[in-house]
Phi, psi and omega in degrees: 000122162267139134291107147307080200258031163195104143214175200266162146182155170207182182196101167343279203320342184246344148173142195323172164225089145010294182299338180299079164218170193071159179330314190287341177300311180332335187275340170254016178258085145190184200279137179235112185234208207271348152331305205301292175301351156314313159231031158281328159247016147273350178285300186281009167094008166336035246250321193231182169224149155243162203249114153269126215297127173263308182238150189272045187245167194240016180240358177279328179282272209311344166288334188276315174282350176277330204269315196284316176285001149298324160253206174248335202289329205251099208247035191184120197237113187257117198257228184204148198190124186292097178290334164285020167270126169321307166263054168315315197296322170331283204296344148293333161309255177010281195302334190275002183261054165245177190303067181132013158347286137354329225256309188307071129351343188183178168208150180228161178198107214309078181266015165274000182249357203266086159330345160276115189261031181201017196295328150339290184320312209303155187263011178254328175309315182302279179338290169312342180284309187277336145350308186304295172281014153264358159262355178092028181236156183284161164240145186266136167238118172265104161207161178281162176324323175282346194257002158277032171266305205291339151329327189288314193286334170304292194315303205298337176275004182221091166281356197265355195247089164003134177210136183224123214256108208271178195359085190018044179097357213023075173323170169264058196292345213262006175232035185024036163261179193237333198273320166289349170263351159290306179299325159297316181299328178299298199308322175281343157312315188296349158248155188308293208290085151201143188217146183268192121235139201281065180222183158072017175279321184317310189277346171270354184262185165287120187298340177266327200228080177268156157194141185294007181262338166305259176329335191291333190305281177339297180323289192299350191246341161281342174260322156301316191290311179275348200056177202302311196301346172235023183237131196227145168267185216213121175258014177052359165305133056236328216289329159326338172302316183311337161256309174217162166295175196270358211242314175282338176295323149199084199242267170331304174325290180283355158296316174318338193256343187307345181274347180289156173284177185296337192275322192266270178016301160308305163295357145318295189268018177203271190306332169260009179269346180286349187259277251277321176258352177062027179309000000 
């Protein structure tokens, strides 16, 4: 089975996306649903996705487990849930008894908009993480390269809970440096509860002149620290449009991957998102 285990979808008409501004964006202010997206990843050999959260509303996960339970394609929902509310755990139940529940896998939290660069840290956040691990679900971390320490220090203080780390950190690929978000990503490959995922590269490079030899350094250094077993890919659709198609995003993934045997490899484009979320 392959897996996409990071993409998007909306629909204006029912609510804005905040983030969408300015000229470079511009190309993702309409509607992306799951019709777009269907046979751009059966065309890419596609069998399940899992679905991630956009806006920091409490009415967007459940539209999302309603969305997953309707079809096939969407065999995962990493949704949004305010963890610094005292009965987060409540309100994780709640989601999980609702209509596609099941569905639910994991929670985010846009902590790369969070001014606090330890926001991780905070005891009321620490609380909500762990809530996240006694339902049994992972937390997705979206964050920039400086705000990975406090990652190390989060994982390393909630070892029973999964932390999976979308697009390798969002590297500084479009100015090629390299060497402080490499020293960060390793430290954090260095505890067990941690998993990358291979996506959101196309959109940290130059969006016009990307290339795959641009990318392989990131690609390659993430595939040493974590191995194929904690790495999963992601196409990041829709947003990935901004650089490339769903069809070249992965396309690019398996030359970066090319060099692995067929066993890791699989686990890459599956097996460790089928382990990991429990799809």
């Amino acid at each position: 089975m392959r897996v996409d285990a990071h993409h998007h979808v909306w629909d204006l008409s029912v609510r804005d996306q905040d983030w969408i501004t300015g000229p470079e964006l511009r190309p993702l202010r309409r509607d992306f649903g799951v019709a777009d997206l269907a046979p751009q990843a059966r065309a890419a050999g596609v069998d399940r996705t899992v679905l991630v959260q956009t806006v920091t509303v409490p009415e967007e996960t459940p539209e999302f487990l309603a969305l997953a339970e309707q079809g096939e394609l969407i065999a995962g929902v990493v949704g949004w849930t305010d963890l610094t509310r005292p009965d987060v755990a409540d309100e994780l139940a709640w989601l999980r008894g609702l209509p596609g529940g099941r569905h639910l896998k994991g929670i985010r939290h846009q902590v790369q908009g969070e001014p606090d660069p330890e926001w991780l840290l905070r005891p009321d956040v620490r609380d909500g993480l762990a809530a996240v691990a006694e339902a049994g679900l992972v937390y997705d971390l979206v964050v920039l390269p400086h705000q990975l320490p406090a990652c190390v220090r989060a994982a390393a203080g909630h070892p029973g809970l999964t932390f999976v780390l979308d697009h390798l950190g969002k590297p500084p690929i479009a100015t090629g440096a390299l060497r402080r978000w490499a020293t960060a990503v390793r430290a954090l490959a260095a505890l067990p509860n941690t998993v990358c995922k291979l996506s959101g590269m196309v959109t940290e490079a130059d969006h016009a002149k990307w290339t795959v030899d641009g990318l392989r350094p990131y690609a390659d250094t993430v595939l040493d620290a974590f191995g194929p077993g904690r790495l999963m890919f992601g196409s990041d659709w829709p947003v990935c449009t901004l650089a490339a198609s769903y069809g070249q995003v992965v396309d690019v993934a398996e030359e970066l991957t090319g060099g692995l045997g067929a066993e890791e490899r699989a686990e890459v484009f599956g097996g460790t998102a089928t382990r990991v979320y429990r799809l």
